[in-house]
C-alpha positions as CSV (number, residue, x, y, z in Angstrom):
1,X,-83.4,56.4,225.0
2,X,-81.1,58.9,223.1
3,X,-80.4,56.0,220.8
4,X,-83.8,55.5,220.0
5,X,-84.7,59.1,219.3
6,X,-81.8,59.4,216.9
7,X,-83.3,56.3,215.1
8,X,-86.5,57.6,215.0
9,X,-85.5,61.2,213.7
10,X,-82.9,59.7,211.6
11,X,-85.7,57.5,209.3
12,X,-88.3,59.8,209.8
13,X,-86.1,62.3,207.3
14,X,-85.5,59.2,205.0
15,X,-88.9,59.0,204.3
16,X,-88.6,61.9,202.3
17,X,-84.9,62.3,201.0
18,X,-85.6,64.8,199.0
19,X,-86.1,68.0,201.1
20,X,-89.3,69.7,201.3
21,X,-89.0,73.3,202.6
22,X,-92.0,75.6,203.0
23,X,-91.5,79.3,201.4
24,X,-94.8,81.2,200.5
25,X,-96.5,78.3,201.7
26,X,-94.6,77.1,198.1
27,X,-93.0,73.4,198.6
28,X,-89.8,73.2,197.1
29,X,-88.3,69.9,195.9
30,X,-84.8,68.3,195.7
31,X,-84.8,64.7,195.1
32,X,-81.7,63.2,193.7
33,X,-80.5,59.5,193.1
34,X,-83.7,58.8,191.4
35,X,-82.8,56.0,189.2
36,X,-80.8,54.4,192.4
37,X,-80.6,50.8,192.5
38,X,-79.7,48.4,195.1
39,X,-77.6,45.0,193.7
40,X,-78.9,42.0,195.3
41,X,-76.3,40.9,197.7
42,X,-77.6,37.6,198.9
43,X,-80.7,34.8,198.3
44,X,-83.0,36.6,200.1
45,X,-82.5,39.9,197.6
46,X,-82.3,37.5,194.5
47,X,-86.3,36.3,195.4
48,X,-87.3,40.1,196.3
49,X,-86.1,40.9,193.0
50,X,-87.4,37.9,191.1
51,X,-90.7,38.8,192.4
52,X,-91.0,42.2,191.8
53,X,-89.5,41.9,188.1
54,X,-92.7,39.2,187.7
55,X,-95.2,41.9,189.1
56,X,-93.7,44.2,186.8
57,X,-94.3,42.4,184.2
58,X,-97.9,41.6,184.9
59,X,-98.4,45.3,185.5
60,X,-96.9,46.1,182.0
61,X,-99.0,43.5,180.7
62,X,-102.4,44.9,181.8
63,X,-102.1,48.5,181.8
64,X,-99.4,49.1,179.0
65,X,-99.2,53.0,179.1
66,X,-102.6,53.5,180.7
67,X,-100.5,55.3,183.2
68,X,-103.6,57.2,185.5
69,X,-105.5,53.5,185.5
70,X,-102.0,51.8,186.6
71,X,-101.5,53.9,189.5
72,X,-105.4,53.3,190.9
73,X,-104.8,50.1,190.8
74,X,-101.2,49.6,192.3
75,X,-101.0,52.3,194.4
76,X,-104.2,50.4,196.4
77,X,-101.7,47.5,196.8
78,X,-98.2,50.3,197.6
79,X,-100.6,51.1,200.9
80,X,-100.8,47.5,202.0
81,X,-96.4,46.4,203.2
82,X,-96.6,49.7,205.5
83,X,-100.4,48.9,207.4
84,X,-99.4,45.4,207.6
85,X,-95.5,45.5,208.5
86,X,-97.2,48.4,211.0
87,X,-99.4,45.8,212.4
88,X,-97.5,43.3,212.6
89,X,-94.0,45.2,214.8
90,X,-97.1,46.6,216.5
91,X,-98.2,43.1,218.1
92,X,-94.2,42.1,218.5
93,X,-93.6,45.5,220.5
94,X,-96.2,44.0,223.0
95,X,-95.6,40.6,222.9
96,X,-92.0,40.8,223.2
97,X,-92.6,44.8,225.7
98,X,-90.3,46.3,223.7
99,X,-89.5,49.6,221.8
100,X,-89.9,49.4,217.9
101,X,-86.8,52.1,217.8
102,X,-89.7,54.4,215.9
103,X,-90.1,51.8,212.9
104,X,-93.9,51.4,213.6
105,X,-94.5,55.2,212.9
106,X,-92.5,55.4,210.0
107,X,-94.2,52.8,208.3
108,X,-97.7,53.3,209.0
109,X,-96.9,56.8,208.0
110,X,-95.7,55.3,204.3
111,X,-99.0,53.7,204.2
112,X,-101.3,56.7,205.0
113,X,-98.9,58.8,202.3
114,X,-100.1,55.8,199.3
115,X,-103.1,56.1,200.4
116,X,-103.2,59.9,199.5
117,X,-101.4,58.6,195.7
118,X,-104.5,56.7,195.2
119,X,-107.3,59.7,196.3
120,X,-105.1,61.6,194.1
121,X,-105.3,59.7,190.7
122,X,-108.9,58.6,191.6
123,X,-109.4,62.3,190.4
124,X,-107.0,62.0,187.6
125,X,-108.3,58.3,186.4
126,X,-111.5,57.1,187.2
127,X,-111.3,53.4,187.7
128,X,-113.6,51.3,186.0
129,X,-115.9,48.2,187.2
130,X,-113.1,46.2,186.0
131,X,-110.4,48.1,188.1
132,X,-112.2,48.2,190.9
133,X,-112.9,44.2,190.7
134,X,-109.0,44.1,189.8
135,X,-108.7,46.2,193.0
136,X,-110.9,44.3,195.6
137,X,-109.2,40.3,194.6
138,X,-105.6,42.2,194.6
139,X,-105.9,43.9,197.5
140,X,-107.2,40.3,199.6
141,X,-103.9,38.3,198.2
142,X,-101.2,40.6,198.2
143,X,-102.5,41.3,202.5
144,X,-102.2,37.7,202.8
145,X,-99.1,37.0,200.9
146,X,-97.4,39.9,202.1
147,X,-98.1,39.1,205.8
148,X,-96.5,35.5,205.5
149,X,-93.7,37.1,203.9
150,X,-93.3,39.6,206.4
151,X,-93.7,36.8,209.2
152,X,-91.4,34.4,207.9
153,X,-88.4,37.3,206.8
154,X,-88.7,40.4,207.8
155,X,-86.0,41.5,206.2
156,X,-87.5,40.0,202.7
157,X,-90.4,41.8,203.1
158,X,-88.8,45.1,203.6
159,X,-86.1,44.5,200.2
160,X,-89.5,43.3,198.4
161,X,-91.2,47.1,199.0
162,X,-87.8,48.6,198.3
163,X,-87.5,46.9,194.6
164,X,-91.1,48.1,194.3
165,X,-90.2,51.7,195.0
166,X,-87.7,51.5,192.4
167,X,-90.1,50.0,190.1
168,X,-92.8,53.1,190.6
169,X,-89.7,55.7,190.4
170,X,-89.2,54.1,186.4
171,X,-92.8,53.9,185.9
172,X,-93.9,57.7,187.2
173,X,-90.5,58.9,185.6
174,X,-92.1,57.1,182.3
175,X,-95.5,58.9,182.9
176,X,-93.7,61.9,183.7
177,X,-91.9,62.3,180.0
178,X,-95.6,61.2,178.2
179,X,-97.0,64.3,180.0
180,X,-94.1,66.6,179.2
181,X,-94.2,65.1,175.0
182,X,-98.0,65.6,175.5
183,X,-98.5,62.6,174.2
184,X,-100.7,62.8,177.4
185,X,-102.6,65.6,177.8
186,X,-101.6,67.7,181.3
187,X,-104.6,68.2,183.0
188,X,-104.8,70.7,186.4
189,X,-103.8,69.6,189.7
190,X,-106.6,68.2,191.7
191,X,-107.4,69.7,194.8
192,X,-106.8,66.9,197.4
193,X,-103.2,66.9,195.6
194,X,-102.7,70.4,196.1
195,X,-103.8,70.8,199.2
196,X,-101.7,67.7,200.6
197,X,-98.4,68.4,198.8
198,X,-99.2,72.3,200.0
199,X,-98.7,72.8,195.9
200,X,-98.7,76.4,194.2
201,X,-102.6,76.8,192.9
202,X,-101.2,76.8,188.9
203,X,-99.5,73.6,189.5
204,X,-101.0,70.5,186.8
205,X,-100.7,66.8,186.7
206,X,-96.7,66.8,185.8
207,X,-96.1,68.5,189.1
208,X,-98.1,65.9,190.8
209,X,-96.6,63.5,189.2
210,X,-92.9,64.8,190.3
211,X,-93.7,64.9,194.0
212,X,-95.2,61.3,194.3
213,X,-92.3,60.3,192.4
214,X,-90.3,61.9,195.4
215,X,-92.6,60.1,197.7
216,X,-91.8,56.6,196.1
217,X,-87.7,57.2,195.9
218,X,-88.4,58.1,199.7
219,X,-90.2,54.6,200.6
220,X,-87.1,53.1,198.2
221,X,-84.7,54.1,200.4
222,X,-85.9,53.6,204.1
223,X,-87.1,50.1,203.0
224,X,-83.8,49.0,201.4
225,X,-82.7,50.4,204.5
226,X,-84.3,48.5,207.0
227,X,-83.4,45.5,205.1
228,X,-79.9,46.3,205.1
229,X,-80.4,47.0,209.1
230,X,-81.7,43.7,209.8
231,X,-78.7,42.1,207.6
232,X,-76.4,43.5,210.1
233,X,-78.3,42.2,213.0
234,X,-78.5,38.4,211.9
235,X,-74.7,38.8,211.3
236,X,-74.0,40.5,214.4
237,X,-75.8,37.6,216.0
238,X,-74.6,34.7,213.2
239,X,-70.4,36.3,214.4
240,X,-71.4,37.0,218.2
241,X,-72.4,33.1,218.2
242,X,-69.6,31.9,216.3
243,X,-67.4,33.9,219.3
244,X,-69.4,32.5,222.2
245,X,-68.7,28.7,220.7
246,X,-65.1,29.1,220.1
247,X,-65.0,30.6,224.0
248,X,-66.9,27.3,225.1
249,X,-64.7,25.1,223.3
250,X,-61.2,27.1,224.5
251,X,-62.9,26.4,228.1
252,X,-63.6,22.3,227.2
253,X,-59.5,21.9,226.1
């Protein structure tokens, strides 16, 4: 039980790894590693990368620097890996009756927190008929596709959503210097942003910006971190098996 609740409390301060302390009922933010990257180490890494760079490049495609349009639309699909990896260690916990080790929270609570991206640049951007179509067929797919990923490797699934982190930590960090140039105009804060992120009344769209940036670096890390957990448990088992045989065989002789 103590093991668990480490986990838990562990992860639940990886989802945000930059630390957010309340002064003045000010949030103050200290995110570092931004631009962190994690080197594929095996097959399963290689496709999660693959993929994402292919996304990427659709994304850039479409949206070029339309960078309040971009996030409507992807940050619909960011809420989707969390409600559906949720779901689905949901089900497993009482299929197989056991603990989730405080995963399930973590990642439903990853979901809820791009959901509030997206009713925060629904105020910045307002998405067109086209978005919204762009929305609705995206939204259906990636659900699907993302559940037979998550079914068939878990651990893919979870390196998938961590090369997408990094991917939104470039492309905010991107948006983030075209505000600061003014080559896009700063606008205020909206409201749902400020109250959420518990921001100073002043702040304006670069310091929204900053904290979902935080929030995406956050998602980065616990997801490359899970998949890097369940690496360790397949070779635990992959060596624990490898012992067992050698002891059956030493028995045989």
């Amino acid at each position: 039980m103590l093991i668990n609740i480490s986990f838990y409390v562990y992860f639940s301060i990886c989802v945000k790894t930059f630390h957010r302390n309340k002064k003045n009922n000010i949030h103050i933010y200290n995110m570092t590693n931004l631009n962190k990257h994690y080197n594929p180490k095996n097959l399963s890494d290689r496709v999660a990368l693959i993929f994402t760079k292919f996304l990427r490049f659709l994304a850039d495609a479409f949206f070029r620097k339309k960078y309040g349009h971009r996030a409507v639309v992807l940050e619909t699909v960011a809420a989707v890996p969390g409600m559906v990896a949720g779901m689905l260690l949901h089900l497993k916990s009482l299929r197989k009756m056991e603990d989730d080790k405080g995963w399930i929270k973590i990642l439903l609570d990853e979901a809820a927190n791009e959901r509030m991206h997206l009713m925060t640049f629904i105020e910045v951007a307002k998405p067109t008929f086209l978005e919204r179509l762009i929305i609705m067929i995206a939204q259906f797919i990636f659900i699907i596709m993302y559940m037979f990923i998550f079914i068939i490797s878990q651990r893919t699934a979870h390196r998938i959503v961590g090369y997408f982190e990094e991917e939104a930590v470039i492309s905010y960090s991107e948006y983030l210097k075209e505000l600061e140039k003014g080559i896009i105009p700063d606008q205020p804060a909206p409201e749902i942003a400020i109250n959420y992120w518990n921001l100073p009344l002043h702040s304006t769209l670069k310091d929204v910006v900053k904290v979902i940036r935080d929030d995406e670096a956050g998602h980065r890390d616990v997801n490359h971190s899970f998949a890097s957990i369940l690496d360790e448990r397949k070779l635990k088992k992959e060596v624990k098996k490898n012992k067992n045989y050698k002891i059956l065989n030493q028995k045989k002789t």
